[in-house]
C-alpha positions in Angstrom: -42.6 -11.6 31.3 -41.4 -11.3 27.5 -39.8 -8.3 28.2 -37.6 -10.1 30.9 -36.5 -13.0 28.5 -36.0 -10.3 25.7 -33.8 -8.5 27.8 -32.2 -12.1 29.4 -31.4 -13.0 25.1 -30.4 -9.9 24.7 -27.8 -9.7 27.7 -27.1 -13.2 26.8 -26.3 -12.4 22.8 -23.9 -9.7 24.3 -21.6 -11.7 26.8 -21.0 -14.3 24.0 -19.7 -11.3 21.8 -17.6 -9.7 24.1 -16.3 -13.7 25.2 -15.4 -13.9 21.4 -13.6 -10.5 21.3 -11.9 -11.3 24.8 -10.4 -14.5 23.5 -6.8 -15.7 25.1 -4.6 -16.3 21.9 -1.2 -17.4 23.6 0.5 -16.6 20.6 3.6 -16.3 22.7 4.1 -12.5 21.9 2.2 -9.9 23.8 1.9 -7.3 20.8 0.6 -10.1 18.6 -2.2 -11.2 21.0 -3.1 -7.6 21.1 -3.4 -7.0 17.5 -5.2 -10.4 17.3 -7.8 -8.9 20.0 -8.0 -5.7 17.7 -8.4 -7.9 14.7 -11.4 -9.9 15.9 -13.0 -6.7 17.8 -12.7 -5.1 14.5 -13.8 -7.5 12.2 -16.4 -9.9 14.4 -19.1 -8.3 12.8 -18.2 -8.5 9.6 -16.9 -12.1 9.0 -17.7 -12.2 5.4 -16.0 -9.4 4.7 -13.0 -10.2 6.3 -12.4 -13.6 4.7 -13.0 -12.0 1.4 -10.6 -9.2 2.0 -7.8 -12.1 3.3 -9.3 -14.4 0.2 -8.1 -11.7 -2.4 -5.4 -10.3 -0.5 -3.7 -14.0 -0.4 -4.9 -15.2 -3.1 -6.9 -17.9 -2.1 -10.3 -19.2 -2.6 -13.2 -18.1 -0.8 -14.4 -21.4 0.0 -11.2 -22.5 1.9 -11.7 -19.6 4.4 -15.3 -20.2 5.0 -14.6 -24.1 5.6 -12.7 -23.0 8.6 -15.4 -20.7 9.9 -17.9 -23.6 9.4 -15.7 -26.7 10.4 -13.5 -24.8 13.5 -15.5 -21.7 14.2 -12.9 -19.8 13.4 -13.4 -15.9 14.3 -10.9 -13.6 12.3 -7.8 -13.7 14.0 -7.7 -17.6 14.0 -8.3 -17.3 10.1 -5.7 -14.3 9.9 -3.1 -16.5 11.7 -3.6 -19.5 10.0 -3.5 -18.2 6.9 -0.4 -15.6 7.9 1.2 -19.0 9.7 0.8 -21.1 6.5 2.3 -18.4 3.9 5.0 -18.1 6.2 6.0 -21.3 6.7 5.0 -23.5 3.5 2.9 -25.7 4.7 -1.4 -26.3 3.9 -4.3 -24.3 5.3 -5.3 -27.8 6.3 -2.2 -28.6 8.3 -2.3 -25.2 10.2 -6.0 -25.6 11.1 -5.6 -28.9 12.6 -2.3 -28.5 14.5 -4.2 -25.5 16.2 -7.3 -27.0 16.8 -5.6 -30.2 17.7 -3.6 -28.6 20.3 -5.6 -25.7 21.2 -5.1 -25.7 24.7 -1.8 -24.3 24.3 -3.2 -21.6 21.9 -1.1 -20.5 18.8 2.4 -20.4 20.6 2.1 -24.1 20.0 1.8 -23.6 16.5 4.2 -20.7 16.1 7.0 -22.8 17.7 6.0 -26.1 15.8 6.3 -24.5 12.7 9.8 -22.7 13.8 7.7 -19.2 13.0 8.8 -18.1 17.1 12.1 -18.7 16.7 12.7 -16.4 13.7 12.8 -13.1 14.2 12.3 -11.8 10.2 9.1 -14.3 10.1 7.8 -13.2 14.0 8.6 -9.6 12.8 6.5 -9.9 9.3 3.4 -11.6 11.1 3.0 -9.1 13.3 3.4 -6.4 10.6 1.2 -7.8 8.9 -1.2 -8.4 11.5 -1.1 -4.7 12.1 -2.0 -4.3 9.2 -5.5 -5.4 9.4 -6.3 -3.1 12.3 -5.6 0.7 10.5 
């Protein structure tokens, strides 16, 4: 009987990961929610380490990242994009985070296109360099 529920945790612990990895991110761009899939696949696992390579490679304080892991279970594509989204655009870790999470029904694209990021093609080009950048 312990073996069972062992193995019904176990199967259980699994299926979240791979929901997590699997994640829709509607970014609007089908190479960009690829990368994004890559990203999180890669780096799910290693959460920390992510944030602290994205901390020192943006220059931003540790704590800031893990407040979005903590307060909107951000994996590491959602903290990649919102951090990518706000140093594109100007505007606050804070104000990214929320008009995501506030509209996350209509994924990222939302955000992309609110923030005028979808519509230029220098900024849309530069994220997802820089998104592939995080999978080599």
């Amino acid at each position: 009987m312990k073996r069972f529920f062992l193995l019904l945790l176990l199967f259980s612990l699994s299926f979240n990961l791979n929901a997590t990895e699997k994640k829709p991110f509607n970014s609007g761009n089908k190479a960009l929610d690829n990368s994004l899939l890559q990203i999180n696949t890669k780096y799910s696992r290693k959460l920390k380490q992510f944030s602290q390579r994205i901390s020192n490679e943006y220059m931003m304080p540790q704590y800031r990242l893990d407040n979005m892991v903590s307060n909107y279970q951000f994996g590491p594509a959602d903290i990649f994009l919102t951090v990518e989204i706000a140093d594109l655009s100007g505007q606050p870790l804070d104000i990214v985070s929320r008009a995501y999470m506030e509209n996350k029904q209509q994924g990222w694209q939302f955000v992309l296109k609110q923030l005028n990021i979808l519509s230029s093609p220098a900024q849309l080009k530069q994220l997802k360099q820089d998104a592939e950048h995080y999978i080599k």
